[in-house]
N, C-alpha and C positions, 0 to 999 in steps of 0.2 A: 110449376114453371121451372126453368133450367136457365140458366144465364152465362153469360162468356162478359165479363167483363178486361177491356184492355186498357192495359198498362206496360205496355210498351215505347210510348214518346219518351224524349230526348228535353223536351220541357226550354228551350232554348230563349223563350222569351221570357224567361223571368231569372237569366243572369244576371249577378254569380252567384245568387245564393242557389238555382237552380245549375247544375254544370252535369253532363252525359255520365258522371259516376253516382249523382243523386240527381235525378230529372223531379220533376214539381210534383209527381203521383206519391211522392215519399215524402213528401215535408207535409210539416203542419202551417196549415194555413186556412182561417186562423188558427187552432188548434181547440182542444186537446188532442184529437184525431190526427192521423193526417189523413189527405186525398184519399187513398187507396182504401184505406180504413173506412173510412166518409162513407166512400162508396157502397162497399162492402155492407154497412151498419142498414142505409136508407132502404136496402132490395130486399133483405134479413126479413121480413114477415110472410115475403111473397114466395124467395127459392131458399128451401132447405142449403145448406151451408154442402151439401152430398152431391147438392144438382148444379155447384157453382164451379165454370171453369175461370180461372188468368191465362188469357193470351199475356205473354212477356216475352222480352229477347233471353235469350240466353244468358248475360248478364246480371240480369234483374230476377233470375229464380231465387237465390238465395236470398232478399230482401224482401220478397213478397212472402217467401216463406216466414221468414221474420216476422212482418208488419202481420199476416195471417195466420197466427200457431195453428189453431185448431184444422184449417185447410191442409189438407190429402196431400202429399206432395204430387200426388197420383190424379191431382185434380189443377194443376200446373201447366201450361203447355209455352215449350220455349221457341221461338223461332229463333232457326239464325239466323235473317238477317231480315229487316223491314220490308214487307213487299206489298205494304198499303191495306186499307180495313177489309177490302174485298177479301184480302187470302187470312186474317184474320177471323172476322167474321166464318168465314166459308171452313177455316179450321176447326174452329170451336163446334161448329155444325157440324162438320163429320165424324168426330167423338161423341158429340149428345145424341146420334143418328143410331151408333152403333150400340148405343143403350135404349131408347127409345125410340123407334121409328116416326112414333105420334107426336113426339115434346112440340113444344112451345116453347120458344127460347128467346129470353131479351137480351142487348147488347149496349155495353154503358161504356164510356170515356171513363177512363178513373180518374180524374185528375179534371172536373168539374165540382159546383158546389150549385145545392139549391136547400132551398130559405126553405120551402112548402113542403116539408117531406110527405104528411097526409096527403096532400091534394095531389102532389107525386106519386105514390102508392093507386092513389083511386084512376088516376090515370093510365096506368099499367096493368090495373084488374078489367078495366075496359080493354084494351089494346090486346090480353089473352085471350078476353071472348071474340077479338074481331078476329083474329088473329087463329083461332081454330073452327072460324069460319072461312080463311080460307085469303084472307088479306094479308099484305106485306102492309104492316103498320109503323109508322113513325111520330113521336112526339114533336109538333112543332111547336114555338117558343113565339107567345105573342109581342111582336118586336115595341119596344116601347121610343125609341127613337132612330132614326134613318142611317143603321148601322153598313158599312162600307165594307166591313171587316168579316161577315158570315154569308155565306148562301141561303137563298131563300127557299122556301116551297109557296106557291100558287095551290091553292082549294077549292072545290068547286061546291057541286051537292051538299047537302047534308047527307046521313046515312042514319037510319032508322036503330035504333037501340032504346035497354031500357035504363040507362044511368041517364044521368044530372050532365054531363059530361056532353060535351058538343064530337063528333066527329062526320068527318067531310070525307069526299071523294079528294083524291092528290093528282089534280090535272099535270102539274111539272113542279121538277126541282130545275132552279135556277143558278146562276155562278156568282159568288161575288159584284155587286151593282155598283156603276159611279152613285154622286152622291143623289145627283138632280133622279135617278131611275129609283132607289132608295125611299126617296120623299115619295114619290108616286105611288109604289108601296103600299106605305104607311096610310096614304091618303084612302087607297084602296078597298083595304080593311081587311081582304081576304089572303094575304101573308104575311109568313111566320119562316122564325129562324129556324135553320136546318141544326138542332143541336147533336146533329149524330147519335140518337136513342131509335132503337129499333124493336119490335116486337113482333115476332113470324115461327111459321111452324121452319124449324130446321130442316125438313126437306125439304121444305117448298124454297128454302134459299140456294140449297144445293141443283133443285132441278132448273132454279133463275143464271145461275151459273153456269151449269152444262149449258145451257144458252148464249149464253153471251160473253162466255169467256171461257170457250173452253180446255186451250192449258190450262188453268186456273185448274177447274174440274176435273181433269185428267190424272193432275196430282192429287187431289183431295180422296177421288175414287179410289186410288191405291194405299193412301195411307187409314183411310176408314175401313178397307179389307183387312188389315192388321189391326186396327184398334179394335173390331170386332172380337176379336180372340181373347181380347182382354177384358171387353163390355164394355168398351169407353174410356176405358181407363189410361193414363199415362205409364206405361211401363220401359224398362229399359227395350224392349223392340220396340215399341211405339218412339219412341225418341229419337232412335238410330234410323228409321225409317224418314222422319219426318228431316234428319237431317241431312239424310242422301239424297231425298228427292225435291228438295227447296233451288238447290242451285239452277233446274229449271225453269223456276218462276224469275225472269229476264226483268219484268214490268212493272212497274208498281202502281196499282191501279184501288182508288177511293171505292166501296160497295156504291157511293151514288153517281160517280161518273160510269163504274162498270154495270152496275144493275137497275138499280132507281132510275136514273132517265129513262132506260128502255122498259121498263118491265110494265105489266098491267093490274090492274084491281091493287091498285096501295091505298091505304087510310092514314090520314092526318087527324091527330087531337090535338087542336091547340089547347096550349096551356099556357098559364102565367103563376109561376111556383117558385120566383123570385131565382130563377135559373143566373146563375156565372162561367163563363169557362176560364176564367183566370185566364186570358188569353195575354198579359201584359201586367208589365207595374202598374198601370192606372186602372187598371180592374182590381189587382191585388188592395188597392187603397181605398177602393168602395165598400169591402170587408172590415172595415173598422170606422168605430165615430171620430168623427174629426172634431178637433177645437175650434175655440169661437171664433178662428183666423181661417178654419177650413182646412188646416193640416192634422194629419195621421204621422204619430209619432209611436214607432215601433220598436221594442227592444233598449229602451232607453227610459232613468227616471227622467224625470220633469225639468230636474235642474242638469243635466245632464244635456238638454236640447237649449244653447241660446241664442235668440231669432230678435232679429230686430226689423219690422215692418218685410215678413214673410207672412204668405198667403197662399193657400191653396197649394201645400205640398207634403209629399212624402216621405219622412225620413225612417231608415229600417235600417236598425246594426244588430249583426250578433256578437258587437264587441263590446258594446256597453260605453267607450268611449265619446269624450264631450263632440259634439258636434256644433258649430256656429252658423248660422244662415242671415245673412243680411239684405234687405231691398231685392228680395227674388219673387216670384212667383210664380206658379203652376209648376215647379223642379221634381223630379223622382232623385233623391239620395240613397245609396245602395252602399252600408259597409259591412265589407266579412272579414275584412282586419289585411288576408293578403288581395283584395280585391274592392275595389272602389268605384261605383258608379254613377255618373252624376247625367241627367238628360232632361229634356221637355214632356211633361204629360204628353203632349199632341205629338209628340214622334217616338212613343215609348215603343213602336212595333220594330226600330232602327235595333233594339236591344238585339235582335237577333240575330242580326248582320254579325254584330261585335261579337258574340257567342260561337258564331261558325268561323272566323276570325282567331277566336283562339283555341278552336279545337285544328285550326292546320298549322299552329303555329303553340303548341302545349307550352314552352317554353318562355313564353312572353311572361 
């Protein structure tokens, strides 16, 4: 198998310790690792380290290279500038295209976390054999409570196989649900979260493409005539090409609003593998055991934190200094010494607002 993993977000909602010159696919969290590393380590049994691309911005080559020594730099690819997973995706396919015409290629967020790596593995070994049968396959995420915050996928059939492993027909991906459509859901039984994990033969993403988007494809087709010359490889022509011909791509378009709605024969495996996408401080604080007050106290000794009838909160420094908390509960505390954050669990997705806030305003 061949994989494109990206690592190119901007990680905005887990400011400041996340800021657009280190986004969250580069910290450790929890650690030893960090994200990118994580990611990297979990797919390790399944794609030789030879068959593994990074989608990244141009920015972020030099840190991936970092956090990746042993990775090719030749196995890198940098966009200049964000034009959504479709041209991502659709990238990384036209280099693994131009080595393998046949591959099977998975595609992973770097900057997710899951508890189950075995049952994640075994899930991925099925999704290859659907997958060079002839299906566009996706891991979907059995939703454990009526989340507001992810897109869903809808399942229908089951599909004959010979693993342990359940997979269905993917009648539709859906958008983002109020809360009341959510529960219904749940109640349902037959969806699951869209966790953006993909498993498909790379041409068959490319020929979904020329379909449905075809600038998109237009540029892919010419820069895959060039990678060809190199076998896939990233070379200084392959780079220079991919940077003259990006300024065409105008749109920034998701692989499931551009392809997955429209496309046909897709498979869903639900899974439940203890999946995270650290989408927020209040996900980050589910990664650690809390005290017997229910707070996660992060970067700080013991006596270092003093709370007086605090409940249910998150305090994270990378300064080490004392911090006090009195009669609060459910707060996210955020110190990096020149930046201070303080907000409600229940509105910790507002973090991003403030993030985009001072990226037009660096100066604040």
């Amino acid at each position: 198998m061949y994989a494109s993993v990206l690592a190119g977000g901007s990680g905005t909602r887990l400011w400041p310790l996340s800021t657009q010159a280190t986004p969250k696919q580069f910290l450790q969290l929890p650690g030893p690792r960090t994200m990118l590393q994580e990611t990297v380590n979990r797919i390790a049994p399944l794609v030789p380290l030879d068959n593994l691309y990074v989608v990244t911005s141009r920015d972020y080559v030099e840190p991936v290279g970092a956090q990746l020594p042993a990775l090719a730099r030749a196995n890198i690819v940098a966009e200049p500038a964000g034009r959504g997973t479709a041209a991502s995706i659709g990238l990384a396919a036209a280099l693994i295209v131009a080595r393998d015409a046949e591959a099977v290629m998975g595609s992973f967020p770097a900057d997710h976390m899951i508890e189950d790596v075995r049952s994640f593995q075994e899930a991925l070994r099925l999704a290859e054999k659907l997958a060079q049968d002839g299906f566009l396959v996706t891991l979907g995420i059995q939703p454990t409570y009526p989340e507001t915050g992810y897109g869903y996928i809808r399942f229908g059939a089951p599909l004959e196989h010979g693993s342990g492993l359940g997979a269905h027909v993917a009648d539709a991906f859906v958008e983002k649900p109020r809360l009341h459509v959510a529960e219904e859901y749940l109640r349902a039984g037959n969806y699951v979260w869209n966790a953006g994990i993909f498993v498909l033969r790379a041409g068959r993403i490319l020929e979904e493409i020329r379909r449905y988007i075809p600038s998109l494809a237009d540029v892919l087709d010419e820069i895959g005539t060039v990678a060809a010359r190199s076998g896939g490889r990233v070379t200084d022509e392959v780079d220079h090409t991919i940077a003259a011909l990006w300024p065409r791509l105008h749109d920034t378009i998701t692989i499931d609003n551009g392809v997955m709605e429209h496309a046909q024969h897709i498979a869903v495996i639900p899974v439940s593998v203890g999946w995270n996408d650290i989408g927020s401080w209040a996900s980050v604080a589910t990664l650690y055991q809390p005290d017997a007050s229910g707070n996660v106290i992060v970067g700080l000794e013991p006596q270092r934190h003093l709370e007086v009838a605090t409940h249910d909160t998150l305090v994270f420094s990378t300064t080490g200094r004392t911090i006090a908390t009195a009669g609060v509960d459910g707060l996210i505390i955020v110190d990096t010494g020149d930046r201070l954050l303080v907000c409600s669990k229940e509105q910790a997705q507002l973090v991003k607002d403030i993030a985009e806030h001072m990226r037009e305003h660096p100066d604040v």
